[in-house]
DRENTORFI-383033 format. One record per atom (N, C-alpha, C): x, z, y. Coordinates in steps of 0.1 Angstrom, whole numbers, plus 5000, padded with zeros to 4 digits. Layout:
XZY ...
***
This chain:
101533258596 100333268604 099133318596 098933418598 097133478591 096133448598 095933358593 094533288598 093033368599 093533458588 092133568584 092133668596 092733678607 093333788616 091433818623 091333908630 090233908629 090633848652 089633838658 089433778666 088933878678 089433898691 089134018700 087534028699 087434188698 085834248695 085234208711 084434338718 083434338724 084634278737 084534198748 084634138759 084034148771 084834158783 083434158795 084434018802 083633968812 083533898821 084033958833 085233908837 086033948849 085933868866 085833898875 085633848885 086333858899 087333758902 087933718914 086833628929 087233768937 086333698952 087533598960 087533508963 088633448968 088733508986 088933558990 089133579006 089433439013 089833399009 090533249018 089333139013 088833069026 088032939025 088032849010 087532769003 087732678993 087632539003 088532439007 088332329010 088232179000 087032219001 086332088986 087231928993 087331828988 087931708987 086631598991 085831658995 084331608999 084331619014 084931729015 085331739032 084431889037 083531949029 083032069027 084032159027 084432279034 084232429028 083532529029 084032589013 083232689007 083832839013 082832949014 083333059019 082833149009 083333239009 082733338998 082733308981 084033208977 083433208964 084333328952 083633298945 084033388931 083833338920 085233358911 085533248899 085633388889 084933358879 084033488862 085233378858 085733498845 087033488840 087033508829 088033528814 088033618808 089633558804 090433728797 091433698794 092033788780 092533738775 093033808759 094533788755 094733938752 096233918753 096633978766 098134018759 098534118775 099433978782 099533988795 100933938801 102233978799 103233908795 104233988793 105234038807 106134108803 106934128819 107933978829 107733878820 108533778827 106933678829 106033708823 104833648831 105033478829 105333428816 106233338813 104933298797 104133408795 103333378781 101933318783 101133258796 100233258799 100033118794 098533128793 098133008787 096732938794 096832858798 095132838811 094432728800 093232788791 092432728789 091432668801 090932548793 089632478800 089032478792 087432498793 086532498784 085332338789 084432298775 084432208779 082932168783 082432088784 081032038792 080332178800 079332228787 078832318787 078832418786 080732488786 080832588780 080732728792 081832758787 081932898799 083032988798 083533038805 084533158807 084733228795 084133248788 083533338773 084333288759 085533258759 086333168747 086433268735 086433418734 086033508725 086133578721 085433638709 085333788712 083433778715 083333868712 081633908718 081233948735 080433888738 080533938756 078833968756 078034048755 076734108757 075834038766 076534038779 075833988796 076833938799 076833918812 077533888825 076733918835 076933948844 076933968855 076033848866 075233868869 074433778881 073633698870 074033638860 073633558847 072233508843 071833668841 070533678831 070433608822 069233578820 068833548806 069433398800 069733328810 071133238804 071633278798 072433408795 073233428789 072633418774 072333378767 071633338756 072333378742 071733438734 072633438723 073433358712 073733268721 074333148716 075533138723 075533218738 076733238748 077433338744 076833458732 077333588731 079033588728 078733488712 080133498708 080533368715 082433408716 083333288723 083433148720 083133108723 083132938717 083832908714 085332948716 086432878707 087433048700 086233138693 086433248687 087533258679 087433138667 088233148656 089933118664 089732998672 091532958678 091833098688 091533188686 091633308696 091733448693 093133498689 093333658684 094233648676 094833778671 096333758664 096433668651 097433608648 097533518642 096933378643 095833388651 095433278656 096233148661 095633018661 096232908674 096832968683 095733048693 096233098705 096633228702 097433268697 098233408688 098333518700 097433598703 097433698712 098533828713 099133798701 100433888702 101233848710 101533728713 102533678719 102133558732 100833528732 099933458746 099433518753 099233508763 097933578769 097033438775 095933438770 095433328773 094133348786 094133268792 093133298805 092233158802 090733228804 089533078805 088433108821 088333038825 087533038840 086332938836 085032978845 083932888845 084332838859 084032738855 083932598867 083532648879 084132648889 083132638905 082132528904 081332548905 079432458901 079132548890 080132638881 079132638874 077932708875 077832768862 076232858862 076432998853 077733008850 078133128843 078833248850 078533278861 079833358868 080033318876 080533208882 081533108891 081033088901 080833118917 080233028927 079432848920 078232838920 077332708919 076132718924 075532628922 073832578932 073132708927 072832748918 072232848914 072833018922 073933008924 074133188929 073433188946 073733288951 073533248964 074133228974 073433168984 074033118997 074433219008 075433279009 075433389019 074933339034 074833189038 074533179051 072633169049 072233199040 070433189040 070333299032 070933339022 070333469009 069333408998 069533279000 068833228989 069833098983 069333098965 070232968960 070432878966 072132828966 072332698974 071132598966 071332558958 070032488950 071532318957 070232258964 070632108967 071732138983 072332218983 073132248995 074332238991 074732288973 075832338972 076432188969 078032208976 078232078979 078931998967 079131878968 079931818955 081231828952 081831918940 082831938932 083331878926 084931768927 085431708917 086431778905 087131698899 087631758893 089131808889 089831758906 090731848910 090031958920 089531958925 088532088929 088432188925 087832178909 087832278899 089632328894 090132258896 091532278891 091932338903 091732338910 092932428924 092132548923 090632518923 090032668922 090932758908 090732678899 091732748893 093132808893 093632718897 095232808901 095232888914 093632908919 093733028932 093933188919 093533168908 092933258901 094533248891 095033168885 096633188886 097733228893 097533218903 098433208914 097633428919 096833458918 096433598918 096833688905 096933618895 097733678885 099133678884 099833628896 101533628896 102033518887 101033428885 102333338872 102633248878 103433208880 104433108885 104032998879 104432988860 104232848853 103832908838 102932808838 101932858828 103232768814 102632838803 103532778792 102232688784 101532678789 100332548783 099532548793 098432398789 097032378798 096432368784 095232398782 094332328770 093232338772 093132168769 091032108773 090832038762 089532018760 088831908746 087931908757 087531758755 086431688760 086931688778 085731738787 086231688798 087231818801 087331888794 088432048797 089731958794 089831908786 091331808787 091531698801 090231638811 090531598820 091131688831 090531808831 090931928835 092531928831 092631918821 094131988817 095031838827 094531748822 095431658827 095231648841 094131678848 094331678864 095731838866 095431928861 096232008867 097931988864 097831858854 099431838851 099731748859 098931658868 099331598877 099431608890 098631718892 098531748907 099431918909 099831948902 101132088899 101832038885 102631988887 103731948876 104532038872 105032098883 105632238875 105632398875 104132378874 103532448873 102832488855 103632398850 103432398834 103932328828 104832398811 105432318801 104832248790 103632248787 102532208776 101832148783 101132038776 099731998779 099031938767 097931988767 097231988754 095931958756 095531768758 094331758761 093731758743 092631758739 091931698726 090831648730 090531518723 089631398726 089731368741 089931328745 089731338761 090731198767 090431158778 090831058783 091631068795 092430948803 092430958815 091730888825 090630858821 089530748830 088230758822 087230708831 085830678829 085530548817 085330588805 084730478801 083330388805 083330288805 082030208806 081130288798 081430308787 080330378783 079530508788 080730588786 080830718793 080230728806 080430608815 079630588828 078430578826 077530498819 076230478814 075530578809 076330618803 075530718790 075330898805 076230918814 076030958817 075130968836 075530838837 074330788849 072630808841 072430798826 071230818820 070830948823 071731088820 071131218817 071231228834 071631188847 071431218857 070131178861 069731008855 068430978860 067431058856 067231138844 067031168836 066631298843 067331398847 066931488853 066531498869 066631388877 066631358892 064931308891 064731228881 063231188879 062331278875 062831438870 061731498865 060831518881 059631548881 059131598893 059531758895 059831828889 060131978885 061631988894 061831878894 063931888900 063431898917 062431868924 062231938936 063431848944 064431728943 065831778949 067031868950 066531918934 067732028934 067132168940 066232198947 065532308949 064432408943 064632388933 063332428921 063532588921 064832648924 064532778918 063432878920 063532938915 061433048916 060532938910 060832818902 059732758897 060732728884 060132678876 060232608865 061132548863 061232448871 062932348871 062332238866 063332118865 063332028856 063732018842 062732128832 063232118819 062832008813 061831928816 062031798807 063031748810 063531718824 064731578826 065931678818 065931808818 067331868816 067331798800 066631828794 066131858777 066231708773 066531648778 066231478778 067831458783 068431478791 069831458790 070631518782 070731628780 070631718765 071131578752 069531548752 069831488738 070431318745 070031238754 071331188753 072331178753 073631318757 074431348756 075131378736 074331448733 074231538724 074531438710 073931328707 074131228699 075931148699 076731178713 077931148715 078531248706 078231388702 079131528707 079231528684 078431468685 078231468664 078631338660 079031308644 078631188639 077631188635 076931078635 075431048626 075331118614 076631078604 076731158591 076331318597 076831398604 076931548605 075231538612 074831458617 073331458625 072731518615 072731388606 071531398595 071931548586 072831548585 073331658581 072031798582 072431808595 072031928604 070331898603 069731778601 068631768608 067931788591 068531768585 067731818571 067131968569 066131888563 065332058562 064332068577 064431978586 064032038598 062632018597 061432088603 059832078598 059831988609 058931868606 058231768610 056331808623 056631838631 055531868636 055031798652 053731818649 053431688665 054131808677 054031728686 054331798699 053931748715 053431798718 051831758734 053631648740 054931698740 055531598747 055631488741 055631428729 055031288728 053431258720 052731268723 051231308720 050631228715 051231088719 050530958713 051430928703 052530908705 053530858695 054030998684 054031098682 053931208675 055331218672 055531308659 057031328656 056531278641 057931178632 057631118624 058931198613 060031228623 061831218612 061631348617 062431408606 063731518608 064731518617 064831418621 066031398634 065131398644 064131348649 063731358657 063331468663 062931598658 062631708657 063631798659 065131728651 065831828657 066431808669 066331688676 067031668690 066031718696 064931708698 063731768704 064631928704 064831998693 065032148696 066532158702 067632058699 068532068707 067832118721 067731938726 067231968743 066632108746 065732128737 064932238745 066032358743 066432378735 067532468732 068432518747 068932418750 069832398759 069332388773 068132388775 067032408785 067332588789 067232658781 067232808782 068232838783 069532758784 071132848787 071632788799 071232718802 071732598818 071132568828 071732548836 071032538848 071132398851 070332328854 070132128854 071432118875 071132238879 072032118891 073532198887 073832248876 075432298875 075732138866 074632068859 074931998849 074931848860 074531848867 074731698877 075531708884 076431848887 077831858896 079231828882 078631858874 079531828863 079631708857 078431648856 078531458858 078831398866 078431438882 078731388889 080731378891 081231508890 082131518889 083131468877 082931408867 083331278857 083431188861 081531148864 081830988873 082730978879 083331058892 084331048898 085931058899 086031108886 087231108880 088031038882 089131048890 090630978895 091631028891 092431038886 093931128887 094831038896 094730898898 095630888904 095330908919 094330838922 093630888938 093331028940 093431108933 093831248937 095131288941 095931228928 097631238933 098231168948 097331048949 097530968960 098530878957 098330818942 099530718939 098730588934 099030508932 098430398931 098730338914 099930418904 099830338895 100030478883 099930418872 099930558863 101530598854 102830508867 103930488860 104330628872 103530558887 104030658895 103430798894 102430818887 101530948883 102631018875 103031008865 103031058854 104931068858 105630998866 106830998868 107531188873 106331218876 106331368880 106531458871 106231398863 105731518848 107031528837 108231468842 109431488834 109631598825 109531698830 109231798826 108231868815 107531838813 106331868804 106631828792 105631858780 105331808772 104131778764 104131688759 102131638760 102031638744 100731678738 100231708727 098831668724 098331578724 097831478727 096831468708 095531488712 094831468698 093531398699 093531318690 092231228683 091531278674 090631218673 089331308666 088931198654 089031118650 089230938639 087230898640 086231018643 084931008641 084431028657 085231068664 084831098681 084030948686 082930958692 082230848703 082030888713 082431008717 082331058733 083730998741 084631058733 085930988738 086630918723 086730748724 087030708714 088430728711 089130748703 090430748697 091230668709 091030498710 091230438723 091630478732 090930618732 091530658745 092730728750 093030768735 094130838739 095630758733 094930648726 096030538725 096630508737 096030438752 096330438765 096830548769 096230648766 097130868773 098830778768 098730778750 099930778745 100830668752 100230548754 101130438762 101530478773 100630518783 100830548798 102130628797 101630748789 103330888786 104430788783 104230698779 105930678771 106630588779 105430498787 106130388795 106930458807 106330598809 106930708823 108130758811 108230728803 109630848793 108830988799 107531038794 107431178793 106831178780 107731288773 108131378756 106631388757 105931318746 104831338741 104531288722 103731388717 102831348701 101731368702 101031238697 099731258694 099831238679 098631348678 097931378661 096531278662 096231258652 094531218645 094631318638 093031388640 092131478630 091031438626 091431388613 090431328604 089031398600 088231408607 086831468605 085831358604 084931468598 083331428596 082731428607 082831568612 082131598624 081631558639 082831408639 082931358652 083331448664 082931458676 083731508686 083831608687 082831698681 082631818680 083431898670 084231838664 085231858657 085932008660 086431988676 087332098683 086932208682 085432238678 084832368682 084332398664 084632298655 083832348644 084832368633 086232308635 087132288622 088632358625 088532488631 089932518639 090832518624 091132508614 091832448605 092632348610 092032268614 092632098616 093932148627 093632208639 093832198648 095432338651 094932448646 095632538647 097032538639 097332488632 098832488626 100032418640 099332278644 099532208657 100032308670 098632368670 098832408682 100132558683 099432628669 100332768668 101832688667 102432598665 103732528669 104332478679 103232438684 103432348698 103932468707 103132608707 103532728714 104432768716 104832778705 106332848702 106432998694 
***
């Protein structure tokens, strides 16, 4: 494997109109939508090499390679969206070895990159759905996806791969189309809501529902809710590092007052640099793509999606598969824990699964900063 291989150049953003209704699981349907794409690597003639990434919280269709714009976007597109987010695991020699994969990544229905969400428009008014567009779970996002499989002719994908909630992703679509794929490759990621994970993210919802700027979800042509966004941001954002990598990052950072805490001032280096997180992250997102994507966690079922009641009868489907399953040893977004349970649940059903630990510094963010760790794994697991 040549790791040094270089990684697909300039990229554009591809776009499927669905003709056929979306029937959301909310009891809503959607008309008119369209899922932004991007794909690397050819298909081969038995259509047999495809690979369905999920990307994860915040990410986007854009996994890499350089992409300029997008389409409908604007200034979101930020130069922080330019290059692919998971650049290095993507191109010959790579994890995802493009000589011999072709790998496909989609933005989320809600999202804000491409994809039918609150921000594009409403063809029944001509203005942003805003607080109209209805709520997306997260088999939702997965069937919208395999409308966008199922248009590329592939029958069965030869992987799924998610980190973070893109692995809930991966694991909703191994359960709800089972043979519809031989791999599954969640990293960090769970099969249920932690207590924590429930809290920590009911915070960044109150958090942006309280700003006065959020209108209801109707802000667009104004400002928005960039404090509440910028403020869920950073309580999110503290999960996604370890402390060690925090302080890390936050060295060096200039110490300066700021009108948003005016009495209490800025005293740390850390402080200042979550302050530029949030606001950072203020300029590439849109706050109601980010409360259909919490919202859509909160509600996270696999099995009440499948419509089974235990996780012996869930997973009894998936004979077939094989699970690849990774820990992160410094992760607090999704603790190690959690995939101790993934690993129990697989074995008690007898489905062929390994899980790795990747011993990092970096905490959860691991996936996106150390493809080292990860790619010998994965370039194996492929074939």
């Amino acid at each position: 494997m040549d790791s040094s291989a270089e990684s697909p150049d300039t990229v554009g953003t591809q776009f499927l109109d669905l003709s056929d209704p979306v029937a959301l699981r909310c009891g809503t349907t959607l008309r008119g939508v369209r899922i932004a794409y991007e794909t690397y690597g050819e298909l081969n003639a038995a259509k047999d090499n495809a690979v369905l990434l999920f990307h994860a919280m915040t990410g986007s269709q854009h996994a890499a390679g350089f992409n300029p714009a997008v389409e409908g976007v604007g200034d979101r597109w930020t130069d922080e969206c330019r290059t692919g987010w998971w650049d290095e695991f993507i191109g010959p020699g790579r994890a995802l070895d493009t000589r011999r994969i072709f790998v496909i990544c989609a933005n989320y229905i809600g999202g804000c990159y491409g994809s039918t969400g609150p921000s594009t428009v409403n063809p029944g008014t001509g203005r942003p759905f805003g607080a109209a567009f209805p709520r997306v779970g997260i088999a939702d996002m997965v069937d919208v996806q395999m409308r966008l499989v199922d248009h590329l002719g592939i029958a069965k994908l030869r992987a799924v791969i998610g980190a973070s909630i893109g692995g809930m992703m991966a694991l909703s679509l191994a359960t709800l189309h089972p043979d519809r794929v031989r791999l599954v490759a969640p990293i960090g990621s769970g099969l249920d809501v932690t207590p924590l994970q429930r809290i920590l993210n009911f915070e960044q919802i109150f958090a942006i529902e309280s700003d006065p700027a959020f209108q209801g979800g109707d802000y667009y042509g104004g400002l928005g809710p960039e404090r509440g966004l910028a403020q869920a941001r950073m309580i999110a954002h503290k999960t996604f590092v370890s402390l060690r990598d925090l302080m890390e990052r936050a060295r060096g950072e200039v110490v300066a007052d700021d009108p948003a805490v005016s009495w209490y001032g800025i005293h740390h280096p850390l402080e200042s640099y979550m302050l530029h997180q949030g606001r950072k992250f203020v300029g590439r997102f849109d706050a109601n793509t980010y409360l259909r994507i919490l919202d859509a966690w909160q509600r996270y079922d696999l099995r009440r999606d499948a419509g089974v009641r235990t996780w012996e009868e869930l997973f009894a489907r998936c004979g077939g598969q094989r699970y690849l399953i990774f820990s992160i040893d410094s992760d607090v977004a999704f603790y190690p824990e959690e995939q101790e349970i993934m690993t129990r649940v697989l074995k008690n059903a007898g489905v062929e699964h390994i899980r790795l630990t990747v011993h990092s510094e970096k905490g959860h963010d691991s996936f996106l900063l150390e493809p080292e760790l990860y790619m010998p794994h994965l370039h194996y697991a492929l074939g």
